[in-house]
DRENFITOR-29785 format. One record per residue (C-alpha): residue number from 1; residue in three letters; x negated, z negated, y negated. Coordinates in Angstrom, 2 decimals, decimal comma, always signed. Each point is the difference from the previous one (the first is absolute). Layout:
REM residues N
+-----+------+---------+---------+---------+
: seq : type :      xx :      zz :      yy :
+-----+------+---------+---------+---------+
: NUM :  ala :       X :       Z :       Y :
...
+-----+------+---------+---------+---------+
***
This chain:
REM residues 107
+-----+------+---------+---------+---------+
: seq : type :      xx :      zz :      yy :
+-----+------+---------+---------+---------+
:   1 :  unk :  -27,30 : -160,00 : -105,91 :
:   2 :  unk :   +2,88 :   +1,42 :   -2,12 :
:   3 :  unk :   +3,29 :   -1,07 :   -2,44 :
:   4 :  unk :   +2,20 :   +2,59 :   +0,12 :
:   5 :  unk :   +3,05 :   +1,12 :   -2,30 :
:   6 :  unk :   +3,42 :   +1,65 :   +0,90 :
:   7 :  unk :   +1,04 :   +2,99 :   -2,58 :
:   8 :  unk :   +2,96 :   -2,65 :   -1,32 :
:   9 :  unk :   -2,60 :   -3,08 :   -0,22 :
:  10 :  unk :   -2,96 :   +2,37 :   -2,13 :
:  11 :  unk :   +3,17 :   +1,50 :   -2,03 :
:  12 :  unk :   +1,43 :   -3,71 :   -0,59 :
:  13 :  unk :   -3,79 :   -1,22 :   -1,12 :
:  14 :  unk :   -0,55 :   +2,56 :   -2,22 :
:  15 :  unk :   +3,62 :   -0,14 :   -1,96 :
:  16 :  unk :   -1,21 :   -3,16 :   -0,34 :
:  17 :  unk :   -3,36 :   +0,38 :   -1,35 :
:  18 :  unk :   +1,37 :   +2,39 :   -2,27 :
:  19 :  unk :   +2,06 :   -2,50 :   -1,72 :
:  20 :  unk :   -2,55 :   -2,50 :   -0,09 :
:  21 :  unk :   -2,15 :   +2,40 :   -1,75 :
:  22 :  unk :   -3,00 :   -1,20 :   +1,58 :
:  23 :  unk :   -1,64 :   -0,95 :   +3,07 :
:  24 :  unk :   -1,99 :   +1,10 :   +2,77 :
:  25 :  unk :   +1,74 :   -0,23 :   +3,04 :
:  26 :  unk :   +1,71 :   -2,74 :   +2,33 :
:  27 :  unk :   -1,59 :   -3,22 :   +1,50 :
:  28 :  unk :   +1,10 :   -0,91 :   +3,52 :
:  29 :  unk :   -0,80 :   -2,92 :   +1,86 :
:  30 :  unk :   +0,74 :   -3,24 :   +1,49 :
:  31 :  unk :   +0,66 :   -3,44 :   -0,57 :
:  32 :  unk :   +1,09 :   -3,06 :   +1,97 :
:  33 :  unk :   +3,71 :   -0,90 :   +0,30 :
:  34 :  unk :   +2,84 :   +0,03 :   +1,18 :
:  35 :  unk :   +1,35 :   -0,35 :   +3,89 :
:  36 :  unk :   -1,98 :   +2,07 :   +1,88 :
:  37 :  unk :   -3,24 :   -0,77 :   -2,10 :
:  38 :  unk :   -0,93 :   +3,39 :   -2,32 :
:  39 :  unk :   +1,83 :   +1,38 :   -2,29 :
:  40 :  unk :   -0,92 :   +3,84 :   -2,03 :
:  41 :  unk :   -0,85 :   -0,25 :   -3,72 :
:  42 :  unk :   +0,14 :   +2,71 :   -1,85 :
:  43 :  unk :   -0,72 :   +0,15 :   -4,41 :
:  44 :  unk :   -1,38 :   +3,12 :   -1,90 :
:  45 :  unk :   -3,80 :   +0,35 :   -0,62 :
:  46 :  unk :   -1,38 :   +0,22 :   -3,50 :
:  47 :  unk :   -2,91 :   -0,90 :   +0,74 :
:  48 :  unk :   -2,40 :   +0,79 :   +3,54 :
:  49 :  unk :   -2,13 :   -2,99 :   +1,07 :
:  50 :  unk :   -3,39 :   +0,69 :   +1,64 :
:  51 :  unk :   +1,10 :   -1,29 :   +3,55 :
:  52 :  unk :   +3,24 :   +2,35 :   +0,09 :
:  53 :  unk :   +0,44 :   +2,45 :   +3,11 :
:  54 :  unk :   +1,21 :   +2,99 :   -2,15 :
:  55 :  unk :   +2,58 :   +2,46 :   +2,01 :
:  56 :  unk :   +1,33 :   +2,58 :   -1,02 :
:  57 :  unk :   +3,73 :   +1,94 :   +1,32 :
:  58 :  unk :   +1,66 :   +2,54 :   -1,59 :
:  59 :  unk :   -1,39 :   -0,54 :   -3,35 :
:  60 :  unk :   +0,40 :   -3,59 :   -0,04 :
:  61 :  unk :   -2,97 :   -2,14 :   +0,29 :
:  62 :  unk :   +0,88 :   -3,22 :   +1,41 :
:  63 :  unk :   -2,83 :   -3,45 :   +0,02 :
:  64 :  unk :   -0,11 :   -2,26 :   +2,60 :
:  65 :  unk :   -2,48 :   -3,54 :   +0,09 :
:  66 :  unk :   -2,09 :   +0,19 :   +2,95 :
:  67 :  unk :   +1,63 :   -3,16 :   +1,27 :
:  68 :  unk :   +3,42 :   +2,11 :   +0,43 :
:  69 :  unk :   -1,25 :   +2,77 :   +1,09 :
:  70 :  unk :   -0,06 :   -1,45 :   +3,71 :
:  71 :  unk :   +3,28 :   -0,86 :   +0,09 :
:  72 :  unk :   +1,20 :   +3,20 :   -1,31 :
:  73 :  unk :   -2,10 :   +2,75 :   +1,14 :
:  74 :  unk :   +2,33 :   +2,96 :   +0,87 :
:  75 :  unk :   +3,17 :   -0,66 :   -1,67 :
:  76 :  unk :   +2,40 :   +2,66 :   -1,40 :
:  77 :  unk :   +1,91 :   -1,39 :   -3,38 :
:  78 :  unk :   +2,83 :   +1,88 :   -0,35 :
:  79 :  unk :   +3,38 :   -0,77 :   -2,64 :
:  80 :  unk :   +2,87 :   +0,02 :   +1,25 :
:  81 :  unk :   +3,97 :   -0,61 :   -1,63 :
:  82 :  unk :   +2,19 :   -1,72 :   +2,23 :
:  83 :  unk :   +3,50 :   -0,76 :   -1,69 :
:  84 :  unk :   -0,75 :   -1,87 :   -3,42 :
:  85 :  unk :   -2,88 :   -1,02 :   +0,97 :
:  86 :  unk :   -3,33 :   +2,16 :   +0,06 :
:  87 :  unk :   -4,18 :   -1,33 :   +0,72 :
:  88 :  unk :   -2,92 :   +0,99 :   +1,78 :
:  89 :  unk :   -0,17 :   -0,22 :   +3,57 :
:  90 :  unk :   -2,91 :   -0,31 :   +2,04 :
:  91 :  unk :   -0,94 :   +1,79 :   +3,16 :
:  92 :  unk :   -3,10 :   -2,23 :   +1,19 :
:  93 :  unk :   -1,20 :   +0,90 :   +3,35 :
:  94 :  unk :   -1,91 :   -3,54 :   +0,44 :
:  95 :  unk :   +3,27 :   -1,79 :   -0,63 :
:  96 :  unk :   +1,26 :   -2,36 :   +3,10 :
:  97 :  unk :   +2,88 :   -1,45 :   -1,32 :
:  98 :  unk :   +2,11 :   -0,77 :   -3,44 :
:  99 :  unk :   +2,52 :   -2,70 :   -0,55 :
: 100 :  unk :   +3,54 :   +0,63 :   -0,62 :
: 101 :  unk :   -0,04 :   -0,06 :   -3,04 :
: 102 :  unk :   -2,39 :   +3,11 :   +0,45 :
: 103 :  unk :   -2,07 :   -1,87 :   -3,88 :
: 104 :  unk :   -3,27 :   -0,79 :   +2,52 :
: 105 :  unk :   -1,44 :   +1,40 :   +3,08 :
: 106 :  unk :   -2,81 :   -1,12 :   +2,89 :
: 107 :  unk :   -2,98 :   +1,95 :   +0,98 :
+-----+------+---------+---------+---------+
***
């Protein structure tokens, strides 16, 4: 089991971190929404909780609940800048389909 980072998404995280001043890392999981049914979640940790799967990628630890972890086993965040716009994107290897909208995905 595994949450990896691309060299953009880990340098993104920790420009941001930096700012913040504080913090321990990035939280990703799921929640239910949307089209499609799931949609990611992602917020800063500043605090670990004792039930948090702890990874770590290229010196960025990222927490996931064990209820995400499941749906989200495997993926590659990366950041990308498209235009004016720029986010994370998610590589998720478990991932069936996503509406058109491309906000929530199906396992």
């Amino acid at each position: 089991m595994a949450i990896t980072l691309t060299e953009k998404a880990a340098k993104h995280i920790s420009r941001y971190m930096e700012r913040r001043g504080k913090g321990l890392g990035l939280r990703l999981g799921v929640r239910t929404t949307g089209c499609s049914g799931l949609a990611y979640k992602l917020e800063y940790v500043d605090e670990e909780t004792p039930e948090d799967q702890v990874f770590e990628s290229r010196g960025i630890r990222v927490f996931v609940d064990p209820k995400s972890l499941p749906y989200i086993d495997g993926t590659e965040l990366d950041f990308a800048r498209e235009g004016l716009n720029e986010g994370f994107k998610f590589q998720n290897p478990n991932m069936k389909d996503e509406c058109g909208c491309g906000e929530s995905f199906r396992i």
